[in-house]
DRENMARPA-668206 format. One record per residue: x, y, z of N, C-alpha, C in turn. Coordinates in steps of 0.2 Angstrom, whole numbers, plus 5000, padded with zeros to 4 digits. Layout:
N
XYZXYZXYZ
...
This chain:
507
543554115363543354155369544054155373
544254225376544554235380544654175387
544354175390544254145396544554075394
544354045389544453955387545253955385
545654015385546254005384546654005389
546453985395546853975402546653925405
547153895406547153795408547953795414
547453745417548153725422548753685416
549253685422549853635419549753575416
549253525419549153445416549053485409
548253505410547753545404548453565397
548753585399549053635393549653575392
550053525395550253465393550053415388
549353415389548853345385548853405378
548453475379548453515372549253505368
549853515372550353515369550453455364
550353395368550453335365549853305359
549253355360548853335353549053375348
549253445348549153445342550153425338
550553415345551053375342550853305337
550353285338550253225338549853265329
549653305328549253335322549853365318
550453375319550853395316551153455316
550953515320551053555322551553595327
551953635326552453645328552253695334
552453675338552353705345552953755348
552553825351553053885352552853905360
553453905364553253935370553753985371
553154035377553454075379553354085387
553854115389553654125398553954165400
553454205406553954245408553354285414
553554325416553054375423552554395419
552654445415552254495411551854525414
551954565419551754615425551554655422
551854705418551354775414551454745407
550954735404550954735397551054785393
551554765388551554835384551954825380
551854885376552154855367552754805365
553154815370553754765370553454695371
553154665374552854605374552254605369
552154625368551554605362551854575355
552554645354552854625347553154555349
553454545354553854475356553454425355
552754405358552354385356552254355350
552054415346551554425339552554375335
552854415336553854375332553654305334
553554275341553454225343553154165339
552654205336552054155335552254135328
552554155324553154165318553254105316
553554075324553854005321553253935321
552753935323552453865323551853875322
551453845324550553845325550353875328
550353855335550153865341550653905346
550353945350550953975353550453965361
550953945364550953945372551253985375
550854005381551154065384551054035393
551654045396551654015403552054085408
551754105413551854155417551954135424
552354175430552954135434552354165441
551954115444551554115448551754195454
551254205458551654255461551954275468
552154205469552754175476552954175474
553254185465553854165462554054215460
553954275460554154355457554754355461
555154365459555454415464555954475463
555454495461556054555454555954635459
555754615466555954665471555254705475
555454765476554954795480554054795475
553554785479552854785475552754755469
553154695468553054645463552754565464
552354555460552154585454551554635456
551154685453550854755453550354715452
550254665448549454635446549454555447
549154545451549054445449549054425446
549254335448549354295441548654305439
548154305439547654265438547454365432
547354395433547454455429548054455425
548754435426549054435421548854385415
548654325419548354265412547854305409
547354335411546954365407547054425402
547654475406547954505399548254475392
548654405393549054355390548254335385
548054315388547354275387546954335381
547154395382546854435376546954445370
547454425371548054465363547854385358
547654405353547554365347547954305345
548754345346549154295344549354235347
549154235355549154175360548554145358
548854055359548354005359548153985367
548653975370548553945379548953985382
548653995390548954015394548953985400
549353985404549553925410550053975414
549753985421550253985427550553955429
551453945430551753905430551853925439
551753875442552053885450552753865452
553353875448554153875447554453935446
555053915449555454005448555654005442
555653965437555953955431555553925427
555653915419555253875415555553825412
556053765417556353705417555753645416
555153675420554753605422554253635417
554053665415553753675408553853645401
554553665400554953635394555053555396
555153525399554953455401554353435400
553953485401553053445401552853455395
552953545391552753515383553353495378
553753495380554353495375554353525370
554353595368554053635363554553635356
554453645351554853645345555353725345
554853775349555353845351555353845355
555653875360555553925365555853945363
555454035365555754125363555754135368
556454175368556354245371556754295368
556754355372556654415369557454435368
557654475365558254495363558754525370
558454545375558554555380558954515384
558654455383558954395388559554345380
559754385375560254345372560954325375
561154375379561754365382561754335390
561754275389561654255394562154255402
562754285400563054315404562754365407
562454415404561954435409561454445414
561254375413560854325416561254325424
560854365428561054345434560754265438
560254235439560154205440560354115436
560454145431560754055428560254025425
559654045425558954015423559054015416
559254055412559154055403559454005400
560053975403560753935402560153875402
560053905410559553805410559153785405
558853845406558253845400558353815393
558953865390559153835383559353745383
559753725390560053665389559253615390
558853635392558353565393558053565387
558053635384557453645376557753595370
558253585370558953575367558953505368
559053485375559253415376558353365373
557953415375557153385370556953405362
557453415359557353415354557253505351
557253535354556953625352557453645349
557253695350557853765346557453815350
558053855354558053905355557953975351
557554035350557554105347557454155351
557954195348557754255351557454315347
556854325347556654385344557054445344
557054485339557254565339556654625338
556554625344555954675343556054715348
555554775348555654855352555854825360
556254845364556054825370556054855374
555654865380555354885386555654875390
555654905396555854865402555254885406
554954825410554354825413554454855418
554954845423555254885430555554935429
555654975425555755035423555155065423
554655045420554155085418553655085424
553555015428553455005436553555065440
554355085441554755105446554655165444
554455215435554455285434553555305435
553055245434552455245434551955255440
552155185442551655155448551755185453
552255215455552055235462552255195468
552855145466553155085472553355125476
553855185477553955225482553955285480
554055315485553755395485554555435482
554255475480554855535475555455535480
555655545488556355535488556655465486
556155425486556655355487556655355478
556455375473556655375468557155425465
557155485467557655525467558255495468
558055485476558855435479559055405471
558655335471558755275466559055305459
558655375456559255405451559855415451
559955465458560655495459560955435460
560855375462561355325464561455295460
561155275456561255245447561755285445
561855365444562255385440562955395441
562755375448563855385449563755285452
563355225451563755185453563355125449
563655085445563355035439563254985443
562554965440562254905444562854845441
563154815435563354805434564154765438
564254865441564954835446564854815451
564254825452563954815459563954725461
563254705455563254625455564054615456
564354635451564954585449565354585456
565554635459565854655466565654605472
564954585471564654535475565054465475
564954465468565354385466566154385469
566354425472567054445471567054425481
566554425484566454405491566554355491
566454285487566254225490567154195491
567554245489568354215491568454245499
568054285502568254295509568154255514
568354245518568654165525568454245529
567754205531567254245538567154205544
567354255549567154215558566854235559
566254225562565654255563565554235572
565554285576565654285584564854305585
564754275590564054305593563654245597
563054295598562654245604562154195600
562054145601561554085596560854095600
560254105596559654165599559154075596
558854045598558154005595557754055596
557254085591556654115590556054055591
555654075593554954035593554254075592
554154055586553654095585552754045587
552454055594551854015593551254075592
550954025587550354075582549854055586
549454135589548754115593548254145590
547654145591547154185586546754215595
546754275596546554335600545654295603
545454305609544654265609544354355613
544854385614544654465619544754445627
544554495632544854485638544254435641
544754395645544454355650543754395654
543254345658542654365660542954375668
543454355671543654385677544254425677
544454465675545054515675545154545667
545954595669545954635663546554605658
546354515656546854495655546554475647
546954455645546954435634546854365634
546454325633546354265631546554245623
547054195622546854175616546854085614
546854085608546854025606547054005603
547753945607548353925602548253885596
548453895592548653875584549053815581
549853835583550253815578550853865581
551753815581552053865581552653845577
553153885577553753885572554453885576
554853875573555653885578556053925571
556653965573557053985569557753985573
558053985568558753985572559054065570
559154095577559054175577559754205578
559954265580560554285583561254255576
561854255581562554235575562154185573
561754145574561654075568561254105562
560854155563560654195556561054225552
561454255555562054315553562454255550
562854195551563154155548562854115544
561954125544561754095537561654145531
561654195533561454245528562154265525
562754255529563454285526563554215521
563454155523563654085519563454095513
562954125511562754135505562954175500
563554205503563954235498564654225499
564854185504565554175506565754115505
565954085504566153995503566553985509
566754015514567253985521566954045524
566654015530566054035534566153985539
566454015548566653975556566154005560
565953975563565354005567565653985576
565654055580565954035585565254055590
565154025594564454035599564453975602
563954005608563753955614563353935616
563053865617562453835616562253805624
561753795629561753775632561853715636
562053715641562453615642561853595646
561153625645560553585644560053625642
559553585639559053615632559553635626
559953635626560353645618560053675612
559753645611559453645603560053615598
560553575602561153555598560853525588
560753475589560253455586559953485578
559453525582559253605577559553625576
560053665578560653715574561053695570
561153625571561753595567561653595561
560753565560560453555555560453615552
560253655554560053715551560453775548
560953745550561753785548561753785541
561953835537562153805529562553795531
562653735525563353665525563953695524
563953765522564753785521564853845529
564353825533564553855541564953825544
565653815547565853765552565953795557
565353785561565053785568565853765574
565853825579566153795586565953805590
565753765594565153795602565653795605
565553815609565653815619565253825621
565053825629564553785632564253815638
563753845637563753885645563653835652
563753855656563753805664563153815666
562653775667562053775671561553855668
561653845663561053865657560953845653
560153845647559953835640560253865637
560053845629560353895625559753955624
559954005623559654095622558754075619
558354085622557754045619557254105620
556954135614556354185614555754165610
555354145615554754135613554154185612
553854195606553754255605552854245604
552454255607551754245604551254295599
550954275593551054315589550254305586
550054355584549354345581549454305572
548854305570548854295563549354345558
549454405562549554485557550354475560
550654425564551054445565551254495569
550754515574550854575579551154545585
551654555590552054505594551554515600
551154495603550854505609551154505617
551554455618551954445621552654405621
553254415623553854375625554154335630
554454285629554754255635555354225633
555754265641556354245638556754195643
556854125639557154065644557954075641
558454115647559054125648559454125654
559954135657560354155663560454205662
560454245666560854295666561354305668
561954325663562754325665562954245668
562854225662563054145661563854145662
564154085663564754055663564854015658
565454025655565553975648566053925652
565953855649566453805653567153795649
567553805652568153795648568553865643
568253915648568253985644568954005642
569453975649570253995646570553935644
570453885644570853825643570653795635
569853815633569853815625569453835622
569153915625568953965621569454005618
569654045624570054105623570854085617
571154015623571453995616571353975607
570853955606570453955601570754005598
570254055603570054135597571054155595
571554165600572054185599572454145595
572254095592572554045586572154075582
571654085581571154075574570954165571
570954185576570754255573571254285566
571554295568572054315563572054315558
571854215554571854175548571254215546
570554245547570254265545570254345541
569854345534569854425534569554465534
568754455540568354485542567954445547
568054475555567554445559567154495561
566454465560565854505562565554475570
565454525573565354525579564454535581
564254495581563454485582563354485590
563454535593563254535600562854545605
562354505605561554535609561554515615
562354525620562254555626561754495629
561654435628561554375631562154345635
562754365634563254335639563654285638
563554265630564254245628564854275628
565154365625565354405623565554415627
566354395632566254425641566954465639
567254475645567654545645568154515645
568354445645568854415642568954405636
568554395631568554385625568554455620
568354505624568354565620568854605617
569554605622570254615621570554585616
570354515614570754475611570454485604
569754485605569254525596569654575593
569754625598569854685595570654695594
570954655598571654655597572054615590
571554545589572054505581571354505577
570754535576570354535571570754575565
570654565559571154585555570454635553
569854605551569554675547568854655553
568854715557568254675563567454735563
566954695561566454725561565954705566
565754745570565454745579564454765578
563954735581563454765581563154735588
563254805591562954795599562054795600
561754755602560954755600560654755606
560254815607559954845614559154785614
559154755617558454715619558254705626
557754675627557354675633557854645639
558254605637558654585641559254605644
559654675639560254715642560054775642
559454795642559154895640559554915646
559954955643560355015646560955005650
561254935649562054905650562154895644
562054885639562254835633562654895628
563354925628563354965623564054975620
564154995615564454985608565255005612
565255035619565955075620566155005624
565754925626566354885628566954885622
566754895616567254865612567854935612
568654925613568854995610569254985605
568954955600569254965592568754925588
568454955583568054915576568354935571
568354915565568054945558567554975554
567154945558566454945555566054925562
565454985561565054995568564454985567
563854925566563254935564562754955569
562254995572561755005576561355035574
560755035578560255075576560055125579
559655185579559855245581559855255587
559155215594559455205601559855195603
560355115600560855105602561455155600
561455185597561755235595561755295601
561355335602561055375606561255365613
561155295614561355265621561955265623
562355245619562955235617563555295618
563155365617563555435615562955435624
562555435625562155465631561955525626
561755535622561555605619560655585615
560155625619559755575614559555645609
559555705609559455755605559755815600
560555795601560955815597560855795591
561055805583561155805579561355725578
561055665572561155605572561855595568
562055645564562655635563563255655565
563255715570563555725575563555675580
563055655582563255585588563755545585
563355525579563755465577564455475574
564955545572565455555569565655545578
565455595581565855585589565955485591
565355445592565455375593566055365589
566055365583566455335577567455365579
567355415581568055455582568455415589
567955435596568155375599568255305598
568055265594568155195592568755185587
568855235585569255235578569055215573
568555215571568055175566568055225558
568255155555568355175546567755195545
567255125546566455135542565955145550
565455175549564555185552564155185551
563755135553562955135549562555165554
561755205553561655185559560655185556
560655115558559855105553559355115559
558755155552558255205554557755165555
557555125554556855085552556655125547
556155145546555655155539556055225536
556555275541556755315539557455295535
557555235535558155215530558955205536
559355205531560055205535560555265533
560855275539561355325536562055305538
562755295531563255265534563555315534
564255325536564955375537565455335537
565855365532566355355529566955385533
567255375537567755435541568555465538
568755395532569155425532569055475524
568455495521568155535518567755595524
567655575526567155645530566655655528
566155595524565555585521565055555522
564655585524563855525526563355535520
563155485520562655445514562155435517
561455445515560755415518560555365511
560355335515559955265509559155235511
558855275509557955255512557855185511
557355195514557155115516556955055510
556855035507556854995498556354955501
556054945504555454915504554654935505
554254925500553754915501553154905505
553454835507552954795511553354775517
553154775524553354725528552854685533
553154625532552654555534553054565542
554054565544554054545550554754585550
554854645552555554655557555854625558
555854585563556354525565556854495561
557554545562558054485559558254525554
557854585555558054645546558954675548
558954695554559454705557560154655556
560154615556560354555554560854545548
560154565543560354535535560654595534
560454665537560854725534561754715538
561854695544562454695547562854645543
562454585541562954535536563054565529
562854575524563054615520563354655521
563154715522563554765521564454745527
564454735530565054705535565354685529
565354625523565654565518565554625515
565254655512565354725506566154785507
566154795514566654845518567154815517
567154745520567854695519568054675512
567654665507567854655502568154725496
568154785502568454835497567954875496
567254855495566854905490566554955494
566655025493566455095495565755085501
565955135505565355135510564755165508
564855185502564055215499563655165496
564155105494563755055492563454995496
563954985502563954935506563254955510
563155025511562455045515561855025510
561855015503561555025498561254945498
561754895498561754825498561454795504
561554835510561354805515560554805516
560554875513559854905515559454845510
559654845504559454785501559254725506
559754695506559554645511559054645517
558954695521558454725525557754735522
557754745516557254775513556754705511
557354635510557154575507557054555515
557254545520557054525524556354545529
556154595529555754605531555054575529
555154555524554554525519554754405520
555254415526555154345528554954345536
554454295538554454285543555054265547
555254305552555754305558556454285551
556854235556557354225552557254135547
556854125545556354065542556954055535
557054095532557654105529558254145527
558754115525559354185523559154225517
559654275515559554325510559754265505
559454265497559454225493559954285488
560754265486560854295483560754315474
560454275471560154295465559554315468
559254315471558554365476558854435475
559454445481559654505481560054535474
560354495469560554545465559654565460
559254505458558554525456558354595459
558454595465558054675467558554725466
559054725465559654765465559354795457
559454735453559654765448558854785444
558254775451557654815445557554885449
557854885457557954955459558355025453
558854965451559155035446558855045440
558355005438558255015431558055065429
């Protein structure tokens, strides 16, 4: 019976080790197996070649991450396609991004896979290397079948319906004039840049209420607190989402000389951030408290800051600092959300020894309609979103590319992004004369917050590292696309995360 061939992990363990124990040579396979189809069955059916029994393990569905609306069918649906085919004896959801703790638990005499994954250089994530070494170090042999091959994300991305005909248009024309291949590999070529990352240090505070409807005496919202969360938000996200691809990553920002959060940030830095605060006078550190339902929906904000804070020790060992240190780096990005670290002292010295300087001025509750991209007068690169934008120029009805070539021509600016929300980003290229639009690559979104962020940190390390603005928009939007599917800033962009979506966008 179909159904008796799906067992948890202990279950399919004890099977492995009886009929080891009966002589029989044991054969695993693992993998998503999202659309079924003739290429996996023949893999299969090759599979089962080598031994008695053939086991089959599929990669739980927090553990997909092979990009937009994946996986299309659940685990407990894919066991049951797995679970139909003749040639399978067991089937087990494996809840791991890998089949490391698999191969540990049965020890198999094979593991297959498919001709596809032979060159493990290919292998962006590093999983198949693993894989072959644990199979090896217990006794197996590794095989690769040679049979017909499919790619499921192809047929996913021409089939299913993940996004609508411009966003796959887009994704052809962009295939053909730029290889997923130089793409990744260009990526890898980032972690030699030495990044300083300036800006305001933001703690997010996410408390979870559940709604009770309006109070019995007034027109006011009752709810009922839950649980909350913290995040470390603003430059400390921006320098954790750029450390994952840069190996020398300094983080300059200001923390408050009481409530700090010193503590929390520190911890929360990736370890290749070297942090340097200075210290507002008689403020906290930047603290937005956000109350939010089940769904996520932001009900209300609070925001505990100063307005037009003092930093202590601004000329005697800020400013000194920045004018020793800027230079040494080859790209500083500028995260400025007009909290009050980023004063008019500082901004002279940015834009005069930044050797490659990328600037994002972010319009919020707190600066709406002071806060704008003309303090700065010089960038290279100019991230905003379309109000800031618009705000920026004072133009809110002219033509979005015309605004933004005029912004860009006043600044002197090489690169422009300026992101849409759901309508995508469009960057400009100035010393081409060329705008690119790049739709939005996401499917699903669980939380805004912080997508702005991962796109300014990519794409900014893409610009400095040389690769074309057509791509750097391309990457970013990536990153935005994986971030909106994280609560607030709970984590950075994971880079074998972003080249996985990269490279099943193109397939």
């Amino acid at each position: 019976m179909q159904a008796n061939k799906v067992f948890d992990m202990f279950e399919l363990s004890q099977l492995a080790l009886r009929h080891k124990q009966q002589g029989e040579k044991i054969v695993l396979c693992h993998g998503t197996f999202d659309l079924m189809h003739t290429g996996h069955i023949r893999y299969l059916q090759a599979a089962k070649k080598n031994g008695e029994k053939l086991f089959v393990t599929l990669t739980a569905d927090e553990h997909v991450n092979k990009g937009p609306g994946r996986p299309v069918f659940n685990a407990d649906l894919r066991a049951e396609n797995l679970a139909a085919l003749e040639c399978v004896d067991y089937v087990a959801i494996n809840n791991k991004e890998t089949a490391v703790n698999v191969i540990r638990l049965l020890r198999p005499d094979f593991y297959v896979k498919g001709s596809d994954y032979k060159n493990t250089e290919d292998d962006v994530t590093g999983n198949i290397k693993r894989e072959i070494e644990i199979t090896e170090k217990f006794g197996g042999s590794v095989v690769f079948t040679d049979e017909i091959v499919f790619s499921s994300s192809k047929l996913l991305n021409d089939h299913f319906g993940v996004f609508p005909a411009q966003t796959r248009y887009f994704l052809t024309d962009f295939g053909k004039t730029n290889s997923c291949k130089d793409i990744l590999s260009s990526l890898d070529q980032l972690a030699k840049l030495k990044v300083l990352v300036i800006g305001d240090a933001i703690i997010d505070q996410y408390h979870y209420v559940s709604p009770l409807g309006q109070t019995g005496k007034g027109n006011v919202l009752a709810v009922q607190y839950d649980n909350n969360e913290q995040f470390a938000g603003g430059s400390l996200a921006v320098a954790n989402h750029v450390a994952q691809f840069a190996q020398n990553v300094t983080l300059l920002t200001a923390l408050g000389d009481h409530d700090s959060h010193e503590d929390y940030v520190r911890a929360k830095l990736s370890p290749n951030v070297n942090p340097v605060f200075a210290y507002f006078k008689d403020a906290p550190t930047v603290t937005k408290r956000r109350f939010v339902d089940g769904d996520l929906a932001k009900l209300f904000e609070v925001y505990f800051f100063k307005d037009n804070p003092q930093i202590q020790d601004l000329d005697e060992v800020v400013l000194p600092w920045m004018k020793d240190h800027l230079s040494q780096f080859d790209v500083v990005i500028v995260a400025d959300f007009g909290n009050g670290f980023i004063n008019n002292k500082m901004i002279p010295v940015i834009c005069e020894q930044a050797p490659f300087l990328a600037v994002n001025t972010q319009i919020n509750s707190g600066n709406r309609g002071f806060h704008v991209i003309n303090r700065y007068t010089r960038a290279d690169y100019v991230s905003l979103n379309e109000p800031e934008l618009r705000l920026a120029a004072h133009n809110r009805m002219d033509d979005l590319e015309l605004v933004c070539q005029e912004v860009a021509d006043k600044l002197g600016v090489s690169h422009f992004a300026v992101t849409r929300g759901t309508k995508g980003v469009v960057t400009y290229d100035a010393a081409a004369g060329q705008f690119h639009k790049v739709p939005a690559l996401s499917s699903r979104v669980i939380d805004r917050i912080g997508a702005g962020d991962a796109f300014l940190s990519l794409s900014s390390l893409c610009l400095a590292g040389g690769i074309s603005s057509q791509v750097a928009g391309f990457v970013g939007s990536v990153a935005a696309a994986m971030d909106v599917q994280i609560v607030c800033n709970r984590e950075p962009i994971d880079p074998v995360g972003l080249k996985k979506y990269i490279t099943t966008l193109l397939k």
